[in-house]
C-alpha positions as a Markdown table, in Angstrom:
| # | Residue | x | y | z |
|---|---|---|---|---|
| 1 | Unk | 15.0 | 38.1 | -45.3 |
| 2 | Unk | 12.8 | 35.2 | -45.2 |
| 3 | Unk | 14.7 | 32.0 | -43.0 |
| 4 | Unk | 12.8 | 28.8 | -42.3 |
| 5 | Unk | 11.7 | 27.3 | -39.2 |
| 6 | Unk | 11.5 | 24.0 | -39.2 |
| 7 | Unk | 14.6 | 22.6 | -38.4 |
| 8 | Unk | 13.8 | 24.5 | -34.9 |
| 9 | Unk | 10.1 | 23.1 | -35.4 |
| 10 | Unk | 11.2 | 19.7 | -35.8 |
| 11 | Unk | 13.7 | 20.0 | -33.0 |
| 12 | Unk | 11.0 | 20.8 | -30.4 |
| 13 | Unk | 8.5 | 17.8 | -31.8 |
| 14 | Unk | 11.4 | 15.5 | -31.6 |
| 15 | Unk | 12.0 | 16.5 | -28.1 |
| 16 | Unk | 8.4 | 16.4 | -27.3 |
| 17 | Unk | 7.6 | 13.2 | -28.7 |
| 18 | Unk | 10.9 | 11.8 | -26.7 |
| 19 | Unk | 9.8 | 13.5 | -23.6 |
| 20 | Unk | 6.8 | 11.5 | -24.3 |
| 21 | Unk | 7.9 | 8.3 | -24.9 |
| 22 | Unk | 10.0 | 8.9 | -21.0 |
| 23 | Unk | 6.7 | 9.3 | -19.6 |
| 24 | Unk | 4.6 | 6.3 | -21.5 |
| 25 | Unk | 7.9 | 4.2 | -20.4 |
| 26 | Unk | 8.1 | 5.5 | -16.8 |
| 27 | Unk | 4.1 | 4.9 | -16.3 |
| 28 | Unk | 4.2 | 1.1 | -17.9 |
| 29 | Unk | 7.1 | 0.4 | -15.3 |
| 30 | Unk | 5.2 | 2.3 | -12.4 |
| 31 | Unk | 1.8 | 0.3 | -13.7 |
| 32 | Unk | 3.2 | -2.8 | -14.2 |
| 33 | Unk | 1.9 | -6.2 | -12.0 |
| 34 | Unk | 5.4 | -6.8 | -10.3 |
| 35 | Unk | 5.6 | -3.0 | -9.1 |
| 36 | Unk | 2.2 | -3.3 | -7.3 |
| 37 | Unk | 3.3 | -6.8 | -5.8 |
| 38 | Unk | 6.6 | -5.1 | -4.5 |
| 39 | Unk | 4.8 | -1.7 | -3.4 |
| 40 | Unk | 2.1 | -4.0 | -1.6 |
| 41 | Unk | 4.9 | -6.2 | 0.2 |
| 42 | Unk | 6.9 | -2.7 | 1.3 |
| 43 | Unk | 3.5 | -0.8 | 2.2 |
| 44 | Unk | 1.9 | -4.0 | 4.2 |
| 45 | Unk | 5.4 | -4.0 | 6.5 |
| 46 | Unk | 5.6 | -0.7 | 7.2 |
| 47 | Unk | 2.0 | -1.0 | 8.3 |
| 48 | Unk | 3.2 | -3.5 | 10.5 |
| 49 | Unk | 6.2 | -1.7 | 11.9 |
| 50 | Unk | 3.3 | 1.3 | 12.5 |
| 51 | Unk | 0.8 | -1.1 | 14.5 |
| 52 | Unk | 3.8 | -2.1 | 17.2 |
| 53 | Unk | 5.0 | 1.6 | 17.4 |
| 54 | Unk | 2.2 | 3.7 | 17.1 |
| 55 | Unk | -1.5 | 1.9 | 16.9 |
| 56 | Unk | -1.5 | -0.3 | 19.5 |
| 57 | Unk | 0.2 | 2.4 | 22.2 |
| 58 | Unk | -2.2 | 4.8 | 21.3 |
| 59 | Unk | -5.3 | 2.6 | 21.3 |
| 60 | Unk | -3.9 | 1.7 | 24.8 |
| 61 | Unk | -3.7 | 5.3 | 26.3 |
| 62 | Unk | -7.0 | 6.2 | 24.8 |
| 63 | Unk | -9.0 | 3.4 | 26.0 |
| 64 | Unk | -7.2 | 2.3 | 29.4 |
| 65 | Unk | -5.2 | 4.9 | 29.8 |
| 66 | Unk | -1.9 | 3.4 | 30.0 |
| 67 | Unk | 1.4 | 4.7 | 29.8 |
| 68 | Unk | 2.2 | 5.1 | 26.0 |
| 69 | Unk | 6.0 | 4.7 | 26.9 |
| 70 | Unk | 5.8 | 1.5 | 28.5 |
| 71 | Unk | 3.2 | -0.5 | 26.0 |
| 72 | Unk | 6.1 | 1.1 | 23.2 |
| 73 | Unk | 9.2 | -0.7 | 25.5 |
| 74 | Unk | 6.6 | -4.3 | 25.6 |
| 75 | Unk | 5.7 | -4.2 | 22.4 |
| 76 | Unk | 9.2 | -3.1 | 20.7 |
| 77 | Unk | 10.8 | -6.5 | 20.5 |
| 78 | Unk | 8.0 | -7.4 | 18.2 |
| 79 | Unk | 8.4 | -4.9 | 15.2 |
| 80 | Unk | 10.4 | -7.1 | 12.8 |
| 81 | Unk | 8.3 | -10.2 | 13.3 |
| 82 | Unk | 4.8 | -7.8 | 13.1 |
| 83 | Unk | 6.9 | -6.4 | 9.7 |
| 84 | Unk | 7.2 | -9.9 | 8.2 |
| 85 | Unk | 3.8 | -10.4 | 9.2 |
| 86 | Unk | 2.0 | -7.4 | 7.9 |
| 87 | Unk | 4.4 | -8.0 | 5.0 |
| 88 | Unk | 2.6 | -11.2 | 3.4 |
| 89 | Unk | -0.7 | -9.9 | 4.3 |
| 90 | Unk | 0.0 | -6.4 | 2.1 |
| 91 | Unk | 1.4 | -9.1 | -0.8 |
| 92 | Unk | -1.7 | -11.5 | 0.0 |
| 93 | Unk | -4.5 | -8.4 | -0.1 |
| 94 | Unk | -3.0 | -7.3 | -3.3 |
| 95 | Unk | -3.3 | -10.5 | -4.7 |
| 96 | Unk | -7.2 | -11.0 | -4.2 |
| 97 | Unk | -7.5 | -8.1 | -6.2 |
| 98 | Unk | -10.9 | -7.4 | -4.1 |
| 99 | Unk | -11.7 | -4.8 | -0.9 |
| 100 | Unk | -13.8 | -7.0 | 0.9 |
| 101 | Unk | -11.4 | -9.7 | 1.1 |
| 102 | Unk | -8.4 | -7.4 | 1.0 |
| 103 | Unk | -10.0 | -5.7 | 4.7 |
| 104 | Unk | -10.7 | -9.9 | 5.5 |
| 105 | Unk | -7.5 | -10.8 | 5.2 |
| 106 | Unk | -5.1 | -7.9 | 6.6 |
| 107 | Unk | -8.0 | -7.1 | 9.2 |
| 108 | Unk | -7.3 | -11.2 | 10.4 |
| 109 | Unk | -3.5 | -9.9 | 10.3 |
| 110 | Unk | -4.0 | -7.2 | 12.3 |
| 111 | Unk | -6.2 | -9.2 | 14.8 |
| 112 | Unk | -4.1 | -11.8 | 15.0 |
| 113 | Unk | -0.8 | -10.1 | 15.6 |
| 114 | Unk | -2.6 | -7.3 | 18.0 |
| 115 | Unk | -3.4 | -10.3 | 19.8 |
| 116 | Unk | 0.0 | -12.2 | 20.1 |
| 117 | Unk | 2.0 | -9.2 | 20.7 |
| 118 | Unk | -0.4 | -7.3 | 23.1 |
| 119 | Unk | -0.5 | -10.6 | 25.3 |
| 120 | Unk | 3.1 | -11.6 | 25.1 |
| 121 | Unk | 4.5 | -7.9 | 25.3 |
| 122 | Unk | 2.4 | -6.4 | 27.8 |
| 123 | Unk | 0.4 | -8.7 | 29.6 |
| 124 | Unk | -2.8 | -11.1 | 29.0 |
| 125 | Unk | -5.7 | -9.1 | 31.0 |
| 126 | Unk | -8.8 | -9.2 | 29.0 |
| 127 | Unk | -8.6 | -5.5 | 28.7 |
| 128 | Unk | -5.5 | -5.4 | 27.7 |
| 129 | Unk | -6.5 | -8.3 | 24.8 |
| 130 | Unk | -9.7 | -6.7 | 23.3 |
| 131 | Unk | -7.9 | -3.2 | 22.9 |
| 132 | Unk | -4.6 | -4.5 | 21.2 |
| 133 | Unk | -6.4 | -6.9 | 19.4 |
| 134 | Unk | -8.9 | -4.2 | 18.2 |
| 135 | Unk | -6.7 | -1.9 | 17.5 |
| 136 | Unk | -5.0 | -4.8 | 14.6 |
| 137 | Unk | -7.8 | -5.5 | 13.6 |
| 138 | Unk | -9.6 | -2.3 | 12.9 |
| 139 | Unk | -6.3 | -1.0 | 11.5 |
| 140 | Unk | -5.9 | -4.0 | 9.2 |
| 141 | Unk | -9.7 | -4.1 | 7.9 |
| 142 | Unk | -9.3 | -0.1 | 6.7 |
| 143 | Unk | -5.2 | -0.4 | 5.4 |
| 144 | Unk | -6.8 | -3.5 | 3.4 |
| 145 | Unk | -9.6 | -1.9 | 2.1 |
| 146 | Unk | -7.0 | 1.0 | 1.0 |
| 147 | Unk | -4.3 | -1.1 | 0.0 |
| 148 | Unk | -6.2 | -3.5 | -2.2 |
| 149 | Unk | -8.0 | -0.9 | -4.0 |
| 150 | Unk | -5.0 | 1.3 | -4.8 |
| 151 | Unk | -2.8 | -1.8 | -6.0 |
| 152 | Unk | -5.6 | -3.9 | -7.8 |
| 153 | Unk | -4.2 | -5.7 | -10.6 |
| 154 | Unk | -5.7 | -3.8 | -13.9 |
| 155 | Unk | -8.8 | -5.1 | -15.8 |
| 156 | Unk | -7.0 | -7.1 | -18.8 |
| 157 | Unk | -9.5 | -6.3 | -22.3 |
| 158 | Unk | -8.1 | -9.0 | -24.9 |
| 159 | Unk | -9.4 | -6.4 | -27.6 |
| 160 | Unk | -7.2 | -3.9 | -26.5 |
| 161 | Unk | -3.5 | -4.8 | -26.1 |
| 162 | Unk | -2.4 | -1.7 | -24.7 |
| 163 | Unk | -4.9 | -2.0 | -21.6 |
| 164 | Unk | -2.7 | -4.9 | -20.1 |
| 165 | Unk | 0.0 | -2.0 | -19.1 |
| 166 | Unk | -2.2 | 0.5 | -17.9 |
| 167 | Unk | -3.7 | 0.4 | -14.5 |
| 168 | Unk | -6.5 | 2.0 | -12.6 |
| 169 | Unk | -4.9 | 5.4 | -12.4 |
| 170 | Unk | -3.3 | 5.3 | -16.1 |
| 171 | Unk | -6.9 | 5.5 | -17.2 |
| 172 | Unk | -7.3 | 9.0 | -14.8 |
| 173 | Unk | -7.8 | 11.8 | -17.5 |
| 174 | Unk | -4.5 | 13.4 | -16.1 |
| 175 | Unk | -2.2 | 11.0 | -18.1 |
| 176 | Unk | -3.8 | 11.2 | -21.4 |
| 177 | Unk | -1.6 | 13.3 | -22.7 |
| 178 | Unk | 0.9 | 10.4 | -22.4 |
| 179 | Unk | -1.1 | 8.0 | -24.5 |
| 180 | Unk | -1.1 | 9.8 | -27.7 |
């Protein structure tokens, strides 16, 4: 009894090739320039929120030795406004498109709002200035140096339409597969 196969064959090519098409789709939107602005905005705040909860205390404790749960209660109030802050520093990083000026720009940030928050929140001894403030910026120079690198804008070739969707990792060997 001979039967043919292709019906079945061309079942599982049309389900490959949609398959696919899902993942070309789902890395142009995940690639694309508004994504990276977004993800730069969300990941800049939350490095805010982190500096006022976590950095600064522990920077604190380790170099003066104070009590991590009374820099947390000073500095507590100032978590939405170091958000906002760290916020349009993330979206500004991502914008220069460069590491150097990326770490410049959130590591001013960082100084900046380690500063105001550090004196206003806890008190304005010198000792208690350099190590907030150092803390912000340290942590700001090294998130921008991460951030601006991961979220670059993608190299535009004007012989090659298709590179304007794809990003730095879309060119990783990994998704290959997808751009057949």
């Amino acid at each position: 009894m001979q039967g043919s196969v292709t019906t079945v064959e061309n079942n599982g090519n049309m389900i490959i090739k949609m398959i696919r098409r899902i993942n070309a789709s789902t890395i142009h939107f995940v690639m694309s320039i508004r994504f990276r602005a977004i993800g730069a905005t969300i990941l800049g705040g939350f490095a805010g929120l982190s500096l006022t909860t976590t950095v600064i205390p522990s920077a604190l404790l380790a170099v003066l030795g104070m009590d991590n749960f009374l820099s947390r209660w000073g500095l507590g109030g100032f978590a939405i406004y170091s958000m906002m802050a760290w916020a349009v520093g993330g979206w500004a990083a991502q914008r220069t498109g460069n590491k150097m000026f990326g770490a410049i720009i959130l590591g001013l940030v960082g100084l900046l709002t380690g500063l105001l928050f550090t004196g206003v929140g806890i008190g304005m001894e010198m000792d208690l200035l350099l190590t907030g403030g150092g803390a912000g910026l340290l942590y700001g120079a090294i998130g921008g140096l991460i951030l601006t690198d991961a979220l670059r804008n993608p190299y535009v070739d004007e012989n090659d339409p298709e590179a304007a969707s794809r990003g730095t990792i879309g060119g990783l060997g990994l998704f290959r597969y997808f751009h057949k």
